[in-house]
N, CA and C atoms as an extended XYZ file, in Angstrom:
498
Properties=species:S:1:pos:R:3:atomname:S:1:resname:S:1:resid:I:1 pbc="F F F"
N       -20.842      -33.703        3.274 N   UNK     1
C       -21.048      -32.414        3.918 CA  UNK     1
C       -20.964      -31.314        2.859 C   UNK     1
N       -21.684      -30.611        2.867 N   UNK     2
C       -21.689      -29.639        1.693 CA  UNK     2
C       -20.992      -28.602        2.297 C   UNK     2
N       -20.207      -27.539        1.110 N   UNK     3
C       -19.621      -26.705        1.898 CA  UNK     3
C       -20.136      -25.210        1.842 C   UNK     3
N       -20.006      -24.153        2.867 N   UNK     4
C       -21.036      -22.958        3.217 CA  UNK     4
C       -20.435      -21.770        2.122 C   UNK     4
N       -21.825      -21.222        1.296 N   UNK     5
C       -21.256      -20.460        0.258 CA  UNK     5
C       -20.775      -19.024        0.761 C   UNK     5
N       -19.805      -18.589       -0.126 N   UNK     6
C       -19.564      -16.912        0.512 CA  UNK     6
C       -19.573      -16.092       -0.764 C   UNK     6
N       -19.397      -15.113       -1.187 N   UNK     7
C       -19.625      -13.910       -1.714 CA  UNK     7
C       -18.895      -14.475       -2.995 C   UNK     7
N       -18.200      -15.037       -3.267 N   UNK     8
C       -17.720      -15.634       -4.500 CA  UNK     8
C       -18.001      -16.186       -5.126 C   UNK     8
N       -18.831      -17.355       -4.469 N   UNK     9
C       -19.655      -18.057       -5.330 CA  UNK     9
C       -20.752      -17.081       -6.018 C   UNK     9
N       -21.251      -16.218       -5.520 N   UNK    10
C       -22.274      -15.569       -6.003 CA  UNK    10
C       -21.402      -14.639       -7.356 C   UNK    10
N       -20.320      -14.243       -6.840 N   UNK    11
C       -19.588      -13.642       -8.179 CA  UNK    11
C       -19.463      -14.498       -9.220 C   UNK    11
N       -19.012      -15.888       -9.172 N   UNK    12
C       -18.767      -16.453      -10.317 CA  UNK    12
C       -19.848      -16.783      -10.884 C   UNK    12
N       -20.975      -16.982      -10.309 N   UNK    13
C       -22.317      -17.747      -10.868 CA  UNK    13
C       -22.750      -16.705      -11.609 C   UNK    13
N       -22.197      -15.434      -11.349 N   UNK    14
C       -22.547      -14.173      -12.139 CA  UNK    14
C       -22.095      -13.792      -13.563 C   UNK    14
N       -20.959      -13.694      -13.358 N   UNK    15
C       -19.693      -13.980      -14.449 CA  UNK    15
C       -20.389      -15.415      -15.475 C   UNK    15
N       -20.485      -16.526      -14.943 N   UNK    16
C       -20.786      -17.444      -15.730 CA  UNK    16
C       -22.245      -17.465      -16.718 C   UNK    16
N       -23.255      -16.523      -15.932 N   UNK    17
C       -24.557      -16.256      -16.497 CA  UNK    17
C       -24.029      -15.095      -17.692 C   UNK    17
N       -23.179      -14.199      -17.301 N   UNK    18
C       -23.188      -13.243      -18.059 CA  UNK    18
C       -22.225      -13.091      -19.140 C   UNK    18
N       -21.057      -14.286      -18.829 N   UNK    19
C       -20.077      -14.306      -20.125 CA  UNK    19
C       -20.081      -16.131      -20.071 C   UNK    19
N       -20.806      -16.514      -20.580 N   UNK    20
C       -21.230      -18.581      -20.575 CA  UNK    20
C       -20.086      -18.656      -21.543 C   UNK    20
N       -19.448      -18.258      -22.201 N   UNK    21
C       -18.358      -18.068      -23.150 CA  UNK    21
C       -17.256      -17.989      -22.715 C   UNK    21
N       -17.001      -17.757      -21.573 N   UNK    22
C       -15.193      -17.861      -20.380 CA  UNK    22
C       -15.392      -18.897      -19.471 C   UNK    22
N       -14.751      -19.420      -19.507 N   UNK    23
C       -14.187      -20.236      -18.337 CA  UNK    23
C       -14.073      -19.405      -17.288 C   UNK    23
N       -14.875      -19.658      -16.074 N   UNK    24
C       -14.675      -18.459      -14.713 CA  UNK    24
C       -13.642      -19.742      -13.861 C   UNK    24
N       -13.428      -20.651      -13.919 N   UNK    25
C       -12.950      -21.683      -12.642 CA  UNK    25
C       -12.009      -20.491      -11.852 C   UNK    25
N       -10.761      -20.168      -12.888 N   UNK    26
C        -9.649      -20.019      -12.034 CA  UNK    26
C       -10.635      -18.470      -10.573 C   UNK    26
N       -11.541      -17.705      -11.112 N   UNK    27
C       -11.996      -17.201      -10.129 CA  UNK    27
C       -12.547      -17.723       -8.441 C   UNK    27
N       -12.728      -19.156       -8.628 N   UNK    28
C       -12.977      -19.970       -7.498 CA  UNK    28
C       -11.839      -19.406       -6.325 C   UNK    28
N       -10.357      -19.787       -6.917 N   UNK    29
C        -9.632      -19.601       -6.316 CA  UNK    29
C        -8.978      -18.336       -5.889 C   UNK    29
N        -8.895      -17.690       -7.330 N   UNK    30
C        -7.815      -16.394       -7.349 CA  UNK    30
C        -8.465      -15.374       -6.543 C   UNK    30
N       -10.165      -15.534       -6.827 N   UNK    31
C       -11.030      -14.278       -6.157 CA  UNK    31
C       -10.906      -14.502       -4.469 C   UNK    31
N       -10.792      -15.842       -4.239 N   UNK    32
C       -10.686      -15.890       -2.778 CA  UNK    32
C        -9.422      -15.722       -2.064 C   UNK    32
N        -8.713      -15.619       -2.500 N   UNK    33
C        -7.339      -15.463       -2.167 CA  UNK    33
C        -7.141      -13.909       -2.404 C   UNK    33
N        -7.661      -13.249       -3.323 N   UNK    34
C        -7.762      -11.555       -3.625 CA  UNK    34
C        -8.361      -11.268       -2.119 C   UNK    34
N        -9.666      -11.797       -1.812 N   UNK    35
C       -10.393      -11.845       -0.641 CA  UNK    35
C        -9.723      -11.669        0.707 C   UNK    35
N        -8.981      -12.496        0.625 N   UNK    36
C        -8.120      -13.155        1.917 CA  UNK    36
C        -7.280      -12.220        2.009 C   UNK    36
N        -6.392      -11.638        1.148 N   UNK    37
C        -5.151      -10.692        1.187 CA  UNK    37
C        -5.580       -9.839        2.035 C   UNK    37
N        -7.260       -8.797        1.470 N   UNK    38
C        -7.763       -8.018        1.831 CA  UNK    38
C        -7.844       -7.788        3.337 C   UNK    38
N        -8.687       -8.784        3.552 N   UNK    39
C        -9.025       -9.410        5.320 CA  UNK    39
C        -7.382       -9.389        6.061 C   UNK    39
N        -6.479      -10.059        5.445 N   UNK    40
C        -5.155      -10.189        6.471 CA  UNK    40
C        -4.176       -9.008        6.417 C   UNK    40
N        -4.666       -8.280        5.233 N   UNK    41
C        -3.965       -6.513        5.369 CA  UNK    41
C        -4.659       -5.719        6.419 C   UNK    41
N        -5.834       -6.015        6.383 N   UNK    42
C        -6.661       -5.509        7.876 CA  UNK    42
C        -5.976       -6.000        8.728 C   UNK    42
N        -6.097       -7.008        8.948 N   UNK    43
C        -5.415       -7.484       10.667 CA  UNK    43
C        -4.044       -7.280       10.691 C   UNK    43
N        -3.217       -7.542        9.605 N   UNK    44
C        -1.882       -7.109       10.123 CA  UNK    44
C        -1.686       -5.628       10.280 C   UNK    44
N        -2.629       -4.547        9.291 N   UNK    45
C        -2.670       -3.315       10.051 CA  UNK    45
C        -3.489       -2.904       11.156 C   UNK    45
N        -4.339       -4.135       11.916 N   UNK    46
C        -4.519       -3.790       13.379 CA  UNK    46
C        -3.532       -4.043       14.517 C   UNK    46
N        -2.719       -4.651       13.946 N   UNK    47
C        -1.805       -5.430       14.746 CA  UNK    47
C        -0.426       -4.481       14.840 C   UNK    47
N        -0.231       -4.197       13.518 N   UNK    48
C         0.753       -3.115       13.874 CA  UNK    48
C         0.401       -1.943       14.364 C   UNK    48
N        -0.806       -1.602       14.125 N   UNK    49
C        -1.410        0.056       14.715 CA  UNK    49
C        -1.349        0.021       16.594 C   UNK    49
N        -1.479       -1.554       16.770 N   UNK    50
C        -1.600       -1.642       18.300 CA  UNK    50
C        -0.241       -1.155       19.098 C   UNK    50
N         0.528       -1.181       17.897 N   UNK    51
C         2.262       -0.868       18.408 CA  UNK    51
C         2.834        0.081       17.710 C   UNK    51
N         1.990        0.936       17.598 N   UNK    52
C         2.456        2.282       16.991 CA  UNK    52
C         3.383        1.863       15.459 C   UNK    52
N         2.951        1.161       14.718 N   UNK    53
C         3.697        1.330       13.734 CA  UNK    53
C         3.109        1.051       12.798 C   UNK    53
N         3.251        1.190       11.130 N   UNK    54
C         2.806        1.179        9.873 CA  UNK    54
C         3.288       -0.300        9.311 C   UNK    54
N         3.151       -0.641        8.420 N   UNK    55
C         3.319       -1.904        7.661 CA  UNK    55
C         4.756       -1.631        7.563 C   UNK    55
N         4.933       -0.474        6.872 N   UNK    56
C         6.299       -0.564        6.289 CA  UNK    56
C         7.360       -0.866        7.367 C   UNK    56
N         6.962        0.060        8.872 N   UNK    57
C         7.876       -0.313        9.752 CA  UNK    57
C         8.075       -1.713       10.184 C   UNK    57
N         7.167       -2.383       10.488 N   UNK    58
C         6.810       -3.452       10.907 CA  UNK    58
C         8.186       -4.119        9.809 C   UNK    58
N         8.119       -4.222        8.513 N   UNK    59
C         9.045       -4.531        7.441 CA  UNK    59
C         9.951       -4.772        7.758 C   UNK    59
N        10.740       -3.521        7.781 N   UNK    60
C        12.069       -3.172        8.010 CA  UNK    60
C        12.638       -3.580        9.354 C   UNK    60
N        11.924       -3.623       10.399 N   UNK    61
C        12.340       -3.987       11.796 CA  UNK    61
C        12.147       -4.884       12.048 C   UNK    61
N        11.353       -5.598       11.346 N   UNK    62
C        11.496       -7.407       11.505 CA  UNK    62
C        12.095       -7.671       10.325 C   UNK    62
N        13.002       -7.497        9.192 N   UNK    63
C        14.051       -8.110        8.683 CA  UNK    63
C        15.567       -8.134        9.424 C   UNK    63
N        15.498       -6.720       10.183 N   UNK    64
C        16.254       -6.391       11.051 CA  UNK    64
C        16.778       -7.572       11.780 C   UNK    64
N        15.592       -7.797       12.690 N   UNK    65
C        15.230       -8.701       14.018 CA  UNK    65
C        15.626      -10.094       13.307 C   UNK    65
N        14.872      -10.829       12.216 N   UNK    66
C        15.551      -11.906       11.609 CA  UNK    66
C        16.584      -11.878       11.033 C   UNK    66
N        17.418      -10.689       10.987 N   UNK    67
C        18.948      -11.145       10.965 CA  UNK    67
C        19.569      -11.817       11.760 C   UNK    67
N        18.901      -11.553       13.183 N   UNK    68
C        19.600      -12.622       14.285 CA  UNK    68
C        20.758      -10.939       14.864 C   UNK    68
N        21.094      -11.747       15.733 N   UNK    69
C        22.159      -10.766       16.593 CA  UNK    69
C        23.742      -10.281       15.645 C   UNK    69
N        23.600       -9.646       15.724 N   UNK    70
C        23.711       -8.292       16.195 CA  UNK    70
C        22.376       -7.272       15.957 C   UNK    70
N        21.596       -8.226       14.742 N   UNK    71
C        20.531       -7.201       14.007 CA  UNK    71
C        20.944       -6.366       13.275 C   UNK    71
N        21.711       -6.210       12.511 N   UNK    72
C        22.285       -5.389       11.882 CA  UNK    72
C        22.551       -5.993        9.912 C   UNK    72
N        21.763       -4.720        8.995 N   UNK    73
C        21.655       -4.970        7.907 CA  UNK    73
C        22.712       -3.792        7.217 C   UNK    73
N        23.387       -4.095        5.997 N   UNK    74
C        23.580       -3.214        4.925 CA  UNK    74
C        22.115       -2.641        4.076 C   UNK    74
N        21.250       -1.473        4.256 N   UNK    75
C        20.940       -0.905        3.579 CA  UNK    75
C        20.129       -1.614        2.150 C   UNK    75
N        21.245       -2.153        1.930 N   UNK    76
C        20.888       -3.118        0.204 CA  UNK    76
C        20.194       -4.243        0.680 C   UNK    76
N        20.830       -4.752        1.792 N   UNK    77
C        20.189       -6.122        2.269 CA  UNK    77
C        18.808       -5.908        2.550 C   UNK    77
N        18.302       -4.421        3.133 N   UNK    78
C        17.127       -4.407        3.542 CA  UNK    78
C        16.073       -3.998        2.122 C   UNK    78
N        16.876       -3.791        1.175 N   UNK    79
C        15.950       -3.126        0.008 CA  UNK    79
C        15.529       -4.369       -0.453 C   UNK    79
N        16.621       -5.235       -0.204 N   UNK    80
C        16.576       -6.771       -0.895 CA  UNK    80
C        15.236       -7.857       -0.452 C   UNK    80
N        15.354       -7.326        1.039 N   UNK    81
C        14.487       -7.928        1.891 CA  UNK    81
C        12.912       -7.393        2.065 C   UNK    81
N        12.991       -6.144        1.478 N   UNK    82
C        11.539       -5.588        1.665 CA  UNK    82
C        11.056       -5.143        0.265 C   UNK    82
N        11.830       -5.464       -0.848 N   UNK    83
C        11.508       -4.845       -1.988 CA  UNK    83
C        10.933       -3.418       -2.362 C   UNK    83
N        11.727       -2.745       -1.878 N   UNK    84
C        11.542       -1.361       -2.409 CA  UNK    84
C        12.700       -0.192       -2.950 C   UNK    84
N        12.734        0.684       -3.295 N   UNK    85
C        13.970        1.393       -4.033 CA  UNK    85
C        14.607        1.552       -2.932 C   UNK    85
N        15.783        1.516       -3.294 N   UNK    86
C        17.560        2.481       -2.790 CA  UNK    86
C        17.025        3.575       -1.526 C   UNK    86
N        16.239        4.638       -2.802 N   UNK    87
C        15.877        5.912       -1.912 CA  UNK    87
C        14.645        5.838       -1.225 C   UNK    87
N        13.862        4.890       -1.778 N   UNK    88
C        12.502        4.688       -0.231 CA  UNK    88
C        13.419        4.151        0.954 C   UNK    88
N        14.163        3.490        0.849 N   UNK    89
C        14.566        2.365        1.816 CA  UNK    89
C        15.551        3.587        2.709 C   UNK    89
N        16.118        4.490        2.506 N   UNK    90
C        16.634        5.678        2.678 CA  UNK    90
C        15.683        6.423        3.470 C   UNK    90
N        14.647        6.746        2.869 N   UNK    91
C        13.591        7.521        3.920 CA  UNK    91
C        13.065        6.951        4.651 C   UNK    91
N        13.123        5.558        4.724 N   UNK    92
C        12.450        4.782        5.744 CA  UNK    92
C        13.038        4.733        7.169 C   UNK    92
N        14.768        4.944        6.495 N   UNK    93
C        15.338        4.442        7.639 CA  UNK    93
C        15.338        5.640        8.073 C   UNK    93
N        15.793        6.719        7.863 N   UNK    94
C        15.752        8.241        8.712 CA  UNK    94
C        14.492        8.431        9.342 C   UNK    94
N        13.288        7.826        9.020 N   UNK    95
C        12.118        8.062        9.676 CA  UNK    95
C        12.274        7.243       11.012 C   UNK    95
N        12.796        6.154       10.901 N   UNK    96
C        12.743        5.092       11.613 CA  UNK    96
C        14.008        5.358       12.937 C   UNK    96
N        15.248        5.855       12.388 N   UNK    97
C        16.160        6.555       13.267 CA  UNK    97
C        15.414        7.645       14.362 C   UNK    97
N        14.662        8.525       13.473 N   UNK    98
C        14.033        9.320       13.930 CA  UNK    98
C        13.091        9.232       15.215 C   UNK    98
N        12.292        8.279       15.155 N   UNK    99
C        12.045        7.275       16.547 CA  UNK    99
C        12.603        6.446       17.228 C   UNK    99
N        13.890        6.289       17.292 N   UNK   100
C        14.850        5.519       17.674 CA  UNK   100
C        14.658        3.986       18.161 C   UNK   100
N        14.401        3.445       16.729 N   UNK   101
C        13.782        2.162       16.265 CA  UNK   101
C        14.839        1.520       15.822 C   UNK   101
N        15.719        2.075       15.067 N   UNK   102
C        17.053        1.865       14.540 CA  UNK   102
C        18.053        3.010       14.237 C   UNK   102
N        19.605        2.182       14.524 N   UNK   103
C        20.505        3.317       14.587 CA  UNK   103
C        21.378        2.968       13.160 C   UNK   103
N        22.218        3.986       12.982 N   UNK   104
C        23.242        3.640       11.492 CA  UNK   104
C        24.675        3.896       12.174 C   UNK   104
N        25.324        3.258       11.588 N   UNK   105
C        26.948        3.151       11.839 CA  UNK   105
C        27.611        3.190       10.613 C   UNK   105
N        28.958        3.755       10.642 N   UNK   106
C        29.656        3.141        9.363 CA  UNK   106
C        29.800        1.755        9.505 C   UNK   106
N        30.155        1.587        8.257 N   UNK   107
C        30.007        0.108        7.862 CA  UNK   107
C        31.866       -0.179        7.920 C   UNK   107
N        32.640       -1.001        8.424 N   UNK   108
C        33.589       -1.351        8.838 CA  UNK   108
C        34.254       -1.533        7.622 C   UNK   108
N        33.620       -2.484        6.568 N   UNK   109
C        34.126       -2.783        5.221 CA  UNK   109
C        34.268       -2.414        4.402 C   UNK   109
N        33.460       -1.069        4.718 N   UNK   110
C        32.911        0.016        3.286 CA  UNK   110
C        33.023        1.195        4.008 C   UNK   110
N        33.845        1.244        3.476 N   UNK   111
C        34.298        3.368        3.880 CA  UNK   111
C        32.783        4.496        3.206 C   UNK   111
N        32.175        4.010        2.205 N   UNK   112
C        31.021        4.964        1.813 CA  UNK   112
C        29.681        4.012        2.588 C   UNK   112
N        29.881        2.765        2.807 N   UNK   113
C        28.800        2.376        3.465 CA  UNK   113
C        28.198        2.203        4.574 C   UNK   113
N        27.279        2.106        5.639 N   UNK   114
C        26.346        2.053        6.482 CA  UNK   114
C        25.721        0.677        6.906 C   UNK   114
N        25.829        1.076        7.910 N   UNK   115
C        24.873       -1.191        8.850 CA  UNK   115
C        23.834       -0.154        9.660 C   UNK   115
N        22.893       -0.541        9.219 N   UNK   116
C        21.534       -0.512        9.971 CA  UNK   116
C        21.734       -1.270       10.754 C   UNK   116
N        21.016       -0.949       12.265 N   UNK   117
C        21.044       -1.906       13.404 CA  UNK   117
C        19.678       -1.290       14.190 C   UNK   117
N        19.092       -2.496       14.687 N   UNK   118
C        17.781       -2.372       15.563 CA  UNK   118
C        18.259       -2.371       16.784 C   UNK   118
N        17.746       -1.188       17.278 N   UNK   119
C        18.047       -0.793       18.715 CA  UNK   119
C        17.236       -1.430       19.882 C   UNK   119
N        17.568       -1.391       20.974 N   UNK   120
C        16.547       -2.166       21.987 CA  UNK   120
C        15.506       -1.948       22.249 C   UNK   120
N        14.703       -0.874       21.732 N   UNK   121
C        13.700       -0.205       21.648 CA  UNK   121
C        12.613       -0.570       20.288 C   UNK   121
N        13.387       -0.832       19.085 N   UNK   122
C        12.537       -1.428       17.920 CA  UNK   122
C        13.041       -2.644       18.309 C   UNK   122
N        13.669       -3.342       19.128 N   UNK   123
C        13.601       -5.265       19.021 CA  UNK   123
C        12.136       -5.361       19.851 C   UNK   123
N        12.041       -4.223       20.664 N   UNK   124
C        11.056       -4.146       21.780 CA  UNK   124
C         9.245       -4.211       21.820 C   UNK   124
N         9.737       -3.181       20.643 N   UNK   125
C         8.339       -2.797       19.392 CA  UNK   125
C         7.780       -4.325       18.389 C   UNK   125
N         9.021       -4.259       17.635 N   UNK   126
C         8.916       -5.371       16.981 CA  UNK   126
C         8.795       -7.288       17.187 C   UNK   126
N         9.111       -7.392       18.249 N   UNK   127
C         8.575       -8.826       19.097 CA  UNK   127
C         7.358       -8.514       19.931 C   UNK   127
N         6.597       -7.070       20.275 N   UNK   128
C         5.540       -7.445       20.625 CA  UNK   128
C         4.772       -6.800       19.421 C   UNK   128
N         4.913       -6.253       18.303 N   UNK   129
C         3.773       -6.417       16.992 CA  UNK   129
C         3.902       -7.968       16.341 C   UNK   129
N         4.912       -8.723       16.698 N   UNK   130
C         5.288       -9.643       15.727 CA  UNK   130
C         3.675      -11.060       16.663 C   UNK   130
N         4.713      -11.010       18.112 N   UNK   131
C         3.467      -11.801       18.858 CA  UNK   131
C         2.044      -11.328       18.444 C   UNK   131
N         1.174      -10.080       18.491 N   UNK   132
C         0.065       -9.948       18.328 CA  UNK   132
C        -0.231      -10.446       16.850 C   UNK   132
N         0.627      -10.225       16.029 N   UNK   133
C         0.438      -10.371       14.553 CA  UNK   133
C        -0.046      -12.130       14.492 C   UNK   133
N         0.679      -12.486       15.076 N   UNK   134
C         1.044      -14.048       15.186 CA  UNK   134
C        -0.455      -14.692       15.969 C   UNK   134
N        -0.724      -13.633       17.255 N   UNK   135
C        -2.240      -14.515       17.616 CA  UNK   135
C        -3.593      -14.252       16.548 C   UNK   135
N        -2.934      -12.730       15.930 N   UNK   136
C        -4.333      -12.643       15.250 CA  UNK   136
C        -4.307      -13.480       13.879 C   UNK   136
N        -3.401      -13.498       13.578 N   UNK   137
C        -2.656      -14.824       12.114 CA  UNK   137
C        -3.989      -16.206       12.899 C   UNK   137
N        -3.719      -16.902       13.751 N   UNK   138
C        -3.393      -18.159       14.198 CA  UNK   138
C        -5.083      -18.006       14.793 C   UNK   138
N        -5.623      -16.851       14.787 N   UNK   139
C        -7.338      -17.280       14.659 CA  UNK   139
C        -7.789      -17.037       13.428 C   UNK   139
N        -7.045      -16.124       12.452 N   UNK   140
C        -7.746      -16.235       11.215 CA  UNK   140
C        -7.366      -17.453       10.160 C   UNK   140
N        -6.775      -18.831       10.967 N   UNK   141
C        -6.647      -19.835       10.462 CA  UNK   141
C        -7.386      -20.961       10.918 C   UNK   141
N        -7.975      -20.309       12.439 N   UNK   142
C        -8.312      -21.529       13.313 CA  UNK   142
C        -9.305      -22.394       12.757 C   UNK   142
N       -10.275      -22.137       11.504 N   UNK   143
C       -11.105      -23.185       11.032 CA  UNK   143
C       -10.489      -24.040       10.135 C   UNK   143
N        -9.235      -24.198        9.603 N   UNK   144
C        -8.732      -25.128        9.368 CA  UNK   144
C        -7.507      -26.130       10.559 C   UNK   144
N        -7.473      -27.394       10.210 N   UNK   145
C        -6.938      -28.243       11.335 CA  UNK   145
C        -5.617      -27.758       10.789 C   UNK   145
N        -4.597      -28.792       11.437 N   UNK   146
C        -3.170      -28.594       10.945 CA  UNK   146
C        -3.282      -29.002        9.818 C   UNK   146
N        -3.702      -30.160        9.471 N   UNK   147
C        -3.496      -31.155        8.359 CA  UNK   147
C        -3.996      -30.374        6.457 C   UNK   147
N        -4.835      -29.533        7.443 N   UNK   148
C        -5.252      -28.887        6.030 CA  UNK   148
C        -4.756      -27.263        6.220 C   UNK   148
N        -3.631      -26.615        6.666 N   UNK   149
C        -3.214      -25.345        6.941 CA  UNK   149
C        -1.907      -25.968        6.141 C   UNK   149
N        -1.282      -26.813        6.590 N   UNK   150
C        -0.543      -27.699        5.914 CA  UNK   150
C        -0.825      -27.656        4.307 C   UNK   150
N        -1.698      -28.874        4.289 N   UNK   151
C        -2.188      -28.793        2.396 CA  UNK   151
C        -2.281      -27.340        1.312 C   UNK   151
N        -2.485      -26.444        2.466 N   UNK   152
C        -2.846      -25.137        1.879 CA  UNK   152
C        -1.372      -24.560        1.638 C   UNK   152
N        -0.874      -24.543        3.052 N   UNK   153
C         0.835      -23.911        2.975 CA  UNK   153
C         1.743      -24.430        1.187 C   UNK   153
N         0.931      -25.639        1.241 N   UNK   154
C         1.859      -26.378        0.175 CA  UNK   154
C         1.153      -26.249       -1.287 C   UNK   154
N        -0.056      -25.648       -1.258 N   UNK   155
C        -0.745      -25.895       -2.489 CA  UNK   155
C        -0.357      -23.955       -2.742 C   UNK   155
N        -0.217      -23.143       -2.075 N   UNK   156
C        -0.055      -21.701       -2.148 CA  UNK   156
C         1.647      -21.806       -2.792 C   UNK   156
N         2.239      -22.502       -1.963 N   UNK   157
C         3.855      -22.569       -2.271 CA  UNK   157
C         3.788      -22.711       -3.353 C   UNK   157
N         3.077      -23.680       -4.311 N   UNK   158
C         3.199      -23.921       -5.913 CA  UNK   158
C         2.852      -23.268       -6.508 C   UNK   158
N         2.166      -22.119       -6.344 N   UNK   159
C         1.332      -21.069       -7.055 CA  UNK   159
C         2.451      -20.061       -6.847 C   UNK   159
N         2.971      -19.503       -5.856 N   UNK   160
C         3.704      -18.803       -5.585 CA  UNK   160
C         5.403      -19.182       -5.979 C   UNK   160
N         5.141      -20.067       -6.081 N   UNK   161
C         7.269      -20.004       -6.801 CA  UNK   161
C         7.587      -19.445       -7.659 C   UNK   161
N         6.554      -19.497       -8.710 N   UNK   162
C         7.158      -18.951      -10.177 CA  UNK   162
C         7.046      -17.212      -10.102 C   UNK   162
N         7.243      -16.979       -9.158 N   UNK   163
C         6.861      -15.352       -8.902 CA  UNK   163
C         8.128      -14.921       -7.875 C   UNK   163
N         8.545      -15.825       -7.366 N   UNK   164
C         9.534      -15.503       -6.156 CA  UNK   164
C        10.901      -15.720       -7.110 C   UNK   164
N        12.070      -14.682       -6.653 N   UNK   165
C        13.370      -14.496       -7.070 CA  UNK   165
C        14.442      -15.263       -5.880 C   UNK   165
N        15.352      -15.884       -6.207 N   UNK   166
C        16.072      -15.732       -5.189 CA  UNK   166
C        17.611      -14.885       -4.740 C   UNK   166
């Protein structure tokens, strides 16, 4: 079965006419996966726009939410969890208070510190952007079976470790 060409192939066959002197392979992959990011930043920002919220919120209120109950983060935990500075993670959350998505408390252990906590209102937000996210995920996979969403999960994981901290 031959397989159906898309816009990449036509890039590399380009690249290869015009620099026969580089190796284009790794573009097979890397360009389609550049591709793919593109396409699933669209849908996850249709998915959050459907629920009034931005990427970033979406972030922060589902690290929240996967804390599990109480829902409640230290601040650091969430900078940790969403990778961004001290003081973005600061304006995020006052924005986010600000819609009463999440509330702040002192922090019991830490006399200068703060526990973010997701209120019933962002668990509310955030399990129904998370579901839509999740059906529109689960058709932009549907042409592969399990068996090969699988192979992929595991062939991305190896590409991706040497980049991940723990």
């Amino acid at each position: 079965m031959t397989q159906p060409r898309d816009d990449v192939d036509g890039i590399v066959e380009a690249w290869a006419r015009a620099r026969p002197d580089l190796d284009v392979a790794p573009l097979h992959v890397l360009s389609r996966v550049s591709r793919l990011a593109r396409h699933l930043d669209l849908t996850r920002g249709a998915a959050f726009a459907g629920h009034d919220l931005e990427g970033w919120e979406f972030d922060v209120l589902a690290a929240l939410r996967r804390a599990g109950a109480p829902y409640e983060l230290s601040p650091g935990a969430l900078v940790s969890q969403t990778l961004v500075t001290s003081g973005t993670m600061t304006n995020r959350v006052d924005r986010l208070e600000h819609r009463g998505l999440v509330s702040r408390r002192p922090d019991p252990d830490d006399r200068r510190g703060v526990i973010v906590a997701l209120t019933p209102a962002g668990a509310r937000v955030v399990d129904g952007a998370m579901a839509d996210l999740l059906a529109r995920e689960h058709q932009l996979l549907s042409a592969l079976s399990a068996q090969d969403r699988a192979l992929l999960a595991g062939l991305l994981r190896l590409l991706l470790t040497p980049f991940e901290t723990e």
